[in-house]
C-alpha positions as MATLAB code, in Angstrom:
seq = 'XXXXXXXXXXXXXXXXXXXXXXXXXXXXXXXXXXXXXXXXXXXXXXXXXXXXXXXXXXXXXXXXXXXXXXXXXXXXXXXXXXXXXXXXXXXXXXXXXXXXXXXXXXXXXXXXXXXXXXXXXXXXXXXXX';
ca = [
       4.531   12.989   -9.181;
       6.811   14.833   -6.729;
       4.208   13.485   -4.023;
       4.776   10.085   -5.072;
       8.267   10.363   -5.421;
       8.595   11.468   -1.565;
       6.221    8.904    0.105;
       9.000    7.001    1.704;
      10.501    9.853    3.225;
       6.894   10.896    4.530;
       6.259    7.627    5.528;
       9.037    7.353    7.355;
       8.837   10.424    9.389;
       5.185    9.276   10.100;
       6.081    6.339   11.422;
       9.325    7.915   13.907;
       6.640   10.642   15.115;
       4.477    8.169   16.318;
       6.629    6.079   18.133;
       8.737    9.166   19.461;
       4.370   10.509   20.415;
       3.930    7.287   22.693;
       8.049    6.922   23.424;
       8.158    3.284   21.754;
      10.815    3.538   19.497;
      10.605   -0.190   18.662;
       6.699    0.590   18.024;
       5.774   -2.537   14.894;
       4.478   -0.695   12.418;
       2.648   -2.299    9.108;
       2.673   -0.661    5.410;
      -0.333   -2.522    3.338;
      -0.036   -2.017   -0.522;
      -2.460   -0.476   -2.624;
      -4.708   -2.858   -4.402;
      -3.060   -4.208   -7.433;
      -5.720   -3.760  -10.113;
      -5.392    0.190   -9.376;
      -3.751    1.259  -12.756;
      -4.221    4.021  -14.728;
      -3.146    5.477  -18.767;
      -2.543    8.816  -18.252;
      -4.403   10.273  -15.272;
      -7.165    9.240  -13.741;
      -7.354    9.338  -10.242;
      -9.454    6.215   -9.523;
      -9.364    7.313   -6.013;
     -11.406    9.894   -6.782;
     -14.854    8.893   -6.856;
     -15.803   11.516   -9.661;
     -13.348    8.710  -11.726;
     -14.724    6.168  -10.963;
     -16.054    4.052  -14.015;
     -14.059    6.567  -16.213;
     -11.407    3.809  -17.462;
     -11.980    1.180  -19.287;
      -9.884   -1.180  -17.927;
      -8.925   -3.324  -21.697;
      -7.228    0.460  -22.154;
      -5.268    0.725  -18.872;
      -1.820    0.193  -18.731;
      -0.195   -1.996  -16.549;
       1.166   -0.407  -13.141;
       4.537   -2.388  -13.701;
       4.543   -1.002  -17.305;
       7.690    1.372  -18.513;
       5.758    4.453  -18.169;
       5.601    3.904  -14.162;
       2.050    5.776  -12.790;
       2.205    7.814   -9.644;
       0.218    4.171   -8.263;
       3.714    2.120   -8.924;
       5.953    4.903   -7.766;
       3.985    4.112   -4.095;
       4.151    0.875   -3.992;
       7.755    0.998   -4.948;
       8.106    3.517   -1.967;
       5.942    1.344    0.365;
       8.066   -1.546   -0.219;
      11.598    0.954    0.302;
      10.286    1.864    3.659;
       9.259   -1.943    4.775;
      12.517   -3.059    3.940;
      14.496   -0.157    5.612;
      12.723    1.007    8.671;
      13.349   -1.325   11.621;
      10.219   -3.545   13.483;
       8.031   -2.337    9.595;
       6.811   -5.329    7.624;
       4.903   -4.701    4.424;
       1.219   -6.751    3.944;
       0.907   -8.254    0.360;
      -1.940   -7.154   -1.714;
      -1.357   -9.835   -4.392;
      -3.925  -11.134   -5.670;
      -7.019   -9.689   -3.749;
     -10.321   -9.316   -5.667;
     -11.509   -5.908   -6.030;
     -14.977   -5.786   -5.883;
     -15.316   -3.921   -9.258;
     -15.695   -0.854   -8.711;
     -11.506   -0.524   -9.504;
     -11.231    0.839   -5.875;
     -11.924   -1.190   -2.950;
     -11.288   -4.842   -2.161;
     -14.570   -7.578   -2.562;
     -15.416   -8.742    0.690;
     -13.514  -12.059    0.340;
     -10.320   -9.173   -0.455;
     -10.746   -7.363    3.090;
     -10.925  -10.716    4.504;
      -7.870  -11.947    3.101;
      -6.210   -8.446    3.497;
      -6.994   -8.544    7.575;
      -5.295  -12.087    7.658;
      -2.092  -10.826    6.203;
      -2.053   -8.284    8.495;
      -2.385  -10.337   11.541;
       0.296  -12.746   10.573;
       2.606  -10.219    9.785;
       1.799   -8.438   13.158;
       2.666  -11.901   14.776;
       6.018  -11.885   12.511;
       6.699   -8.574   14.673;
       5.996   -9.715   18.043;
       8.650  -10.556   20.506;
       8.631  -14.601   21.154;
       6.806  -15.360   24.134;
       9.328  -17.610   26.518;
];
């Protein structure tokens, strides 16, 4: 959990090492979520691919549920450093299909997921006079 917990301060240096790496301080930067269906009860790690298939997802708990997994604790982190760190925009994952394997997004998802990130990399480029 302590992981999760720091992610926006991790994130954040990240993101000023590469911009102080290639001396663009004003550098855009994008933070996609995690996919939304990733959920778990008390501790699989459905990033792991030995986990795969090892939830049944009727018994899952909801990521937004009171007992907050180390999945929500991200995304709450992801959204901190969007919001805080200047020329950062954060890319929606709501409502993308996984493609049911509780890991990766269906095709139609990656397509949908690449669109949000190139109109929120146009939302951080300077206007063109």
């Amino acid at each position: 959990i302590e992981l999760a917990q720091s992610y926006a301060e991790r994130l954040t240096t990240l993101i000023a090492d590469v911009r102080a790496e290639f001396n663009e301080p004003e550098l855009p930067f994008l933070v996609g979520e995690l996919g939304r269906w990733l959920r778990s009860k008390a501790g699989p790690n459905l990033t792991d691919p030995a986990c795969r298939g090892s939830l049944d997802p009727k018994d899952a708990t909801d990521m937004h549920a009171p007992g907050r997994t180390h999945h929500a604790i991200v995304m709450g982190q992801m959204r901190a450093v969007a919001s805080s760190v200047p020329h950062c925009l954060l890319v929606s994952s709501a409502g993308l299909q996984e493609r049911g394997d509780h890991v990766h997004w269906s095709t139609e998802g990656f397509v949908q997921f690449g669109a949000r990130y190139a109109a929120q990399w146009l939302r951080l480029q300077p206007a063109v006079q």
